[in-house]
Structures are given as C-alpha cells and as structure tokens.
C-alpha positions in Angstrom: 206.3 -47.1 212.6 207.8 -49.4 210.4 206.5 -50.3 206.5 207.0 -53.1 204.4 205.9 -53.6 201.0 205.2 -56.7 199.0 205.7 -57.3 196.1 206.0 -60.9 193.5 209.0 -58.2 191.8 210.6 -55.4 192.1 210.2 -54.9 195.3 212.9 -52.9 196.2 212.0 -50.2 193.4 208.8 -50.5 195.1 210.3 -49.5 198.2 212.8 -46.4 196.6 209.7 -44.8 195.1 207.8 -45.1 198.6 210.4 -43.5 199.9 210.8 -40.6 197.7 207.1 -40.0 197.6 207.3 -40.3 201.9 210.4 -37.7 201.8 208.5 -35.0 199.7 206.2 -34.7 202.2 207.6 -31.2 204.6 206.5 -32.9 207.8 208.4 -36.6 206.8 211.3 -35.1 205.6 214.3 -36.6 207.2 212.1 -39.3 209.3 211.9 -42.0 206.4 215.4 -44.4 206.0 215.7 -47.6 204.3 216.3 -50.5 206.7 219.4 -52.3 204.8 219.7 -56.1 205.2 222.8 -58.0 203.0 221.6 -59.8 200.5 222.2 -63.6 200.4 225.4 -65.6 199.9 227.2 -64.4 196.5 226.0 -61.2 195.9 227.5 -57.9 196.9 226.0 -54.6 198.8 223.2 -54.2 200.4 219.2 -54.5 200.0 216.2 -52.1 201.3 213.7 -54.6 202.7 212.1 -51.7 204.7 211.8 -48.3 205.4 211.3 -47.3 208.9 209.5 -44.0 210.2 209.9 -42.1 213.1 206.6 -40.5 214.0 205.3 -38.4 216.7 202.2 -38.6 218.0 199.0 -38.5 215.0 201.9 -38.9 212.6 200.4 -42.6 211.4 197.1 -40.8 210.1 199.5 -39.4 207.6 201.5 -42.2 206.8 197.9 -44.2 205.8 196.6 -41.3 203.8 200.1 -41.0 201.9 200.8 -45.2 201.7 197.1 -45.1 200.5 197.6 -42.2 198.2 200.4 -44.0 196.2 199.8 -47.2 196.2 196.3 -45.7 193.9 199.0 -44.8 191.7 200.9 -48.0 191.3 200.1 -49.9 188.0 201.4 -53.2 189.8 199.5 -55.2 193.1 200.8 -54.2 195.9 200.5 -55.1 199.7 201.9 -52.3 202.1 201.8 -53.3 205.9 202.6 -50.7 208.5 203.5 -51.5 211.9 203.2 -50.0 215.1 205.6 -50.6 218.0 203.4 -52.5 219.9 203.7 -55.1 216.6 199.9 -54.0 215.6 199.9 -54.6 211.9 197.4 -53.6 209.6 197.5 -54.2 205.5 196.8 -52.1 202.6 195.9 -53.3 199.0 196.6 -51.3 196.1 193.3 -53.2 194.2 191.3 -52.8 197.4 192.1 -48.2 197.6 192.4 -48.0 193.8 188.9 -48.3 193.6 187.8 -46.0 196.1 187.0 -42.6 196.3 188.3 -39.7 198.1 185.5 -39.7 200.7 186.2 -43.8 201.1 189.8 -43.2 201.2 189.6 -40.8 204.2 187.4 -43.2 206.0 189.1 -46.3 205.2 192.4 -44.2 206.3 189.8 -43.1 209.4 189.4 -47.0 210.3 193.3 -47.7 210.1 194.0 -45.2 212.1 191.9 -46.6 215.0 193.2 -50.3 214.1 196.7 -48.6 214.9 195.5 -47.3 218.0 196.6 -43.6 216.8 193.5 -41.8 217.7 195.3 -38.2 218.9 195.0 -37.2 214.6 191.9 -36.4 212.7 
C-alpha cells in the first residue's frame, strides 16, 4: 500500500506525524518508511513525499481506520490517498471524517475497504 498526503503546507510534517502515529501501532511497526525523493535544483538533502506500507493480507482495513483516526485529529485540511498495487486509489478528507462518528467511521472505513478490494479483514 502506498499513502500520500496533501497538503497547500507543510506537507512533509504532515507526512512525519503520519508516520509516527502509523509506527506506534504493534502490528505496523517496522512496515511504514518514508519514500525520499531530492528536492529540486539548489537545495540540499532529501524530501518525504510518501510513506509506503508493506501489508499483508486485511492489513488496509487498518491503515483506513488509523489514516481516518488522525486525520480527525488534524486542525489543518487534509487529503490522504492510499493506494493499492493494482493502482486502486481511493481519497480521505479530514472535513469529510471529522464530522463523523464512531459508528460512521467504521462504516465509511467498511466501504474503503471494499473500494480497495481488501475484503479478507472485518
């Protein structure tokens, strides 16, 4: 699975909190890395545009419900889109889960789950 977040700023704090709330997790631990790309002509080191996930299968029901989880604690607008290796892609707005509630969340998470054709979780 691979995850990108959006973001008009910051995005790369965006990403570094992402992963640290990914990596707390016991059964993500050590599955979540930062995909580095250099950043353009005149500046030094290198940038996260990505974090990439090695899952089993079920594991993207998780990665939803987390990504869902946090981005309900961002204070900015947030995009998160998660991709399977097929290249399915499905999006997640922080204004469209900060709303919901926990029985919404779990069956929005429910319906992403299908979209991403991971159906062996639940």
């Amino acid at each position: 699975m691979f995850i990108q977040i959006e973001s008009d700023s910051a995005q790369m704090d965006d990403l570094l909190s992402l992963q640290r709330y990914l990596q707390a997790e016991s059964e993500l631990r050590g599955r979540v890395e930062g995909r580095h790309i250099s950043p353009g002509s005149g500046a030094m080191g290198t940038i996260i545009d990505a974090l990439t996930i090695t899952l089993g299968s079920g594991g993207a029901t998780s990665v939803i419900f987390l990504v869902s989880t946090w981005l309900k604690q961002r204070t900015t607008d947030l995009t998160v889109k998660l991709s399977d290796r097929s290249g399915q892609t499905i999006e997640v707005q922080a204004t469209r889960v900060k709303r919901m509630t926990t029985e919404e969340l779990m069956s929005f998470v429910d319906d992403l789950q299908q979209k991403l054709g991971d159906t062996s979780a639940s």
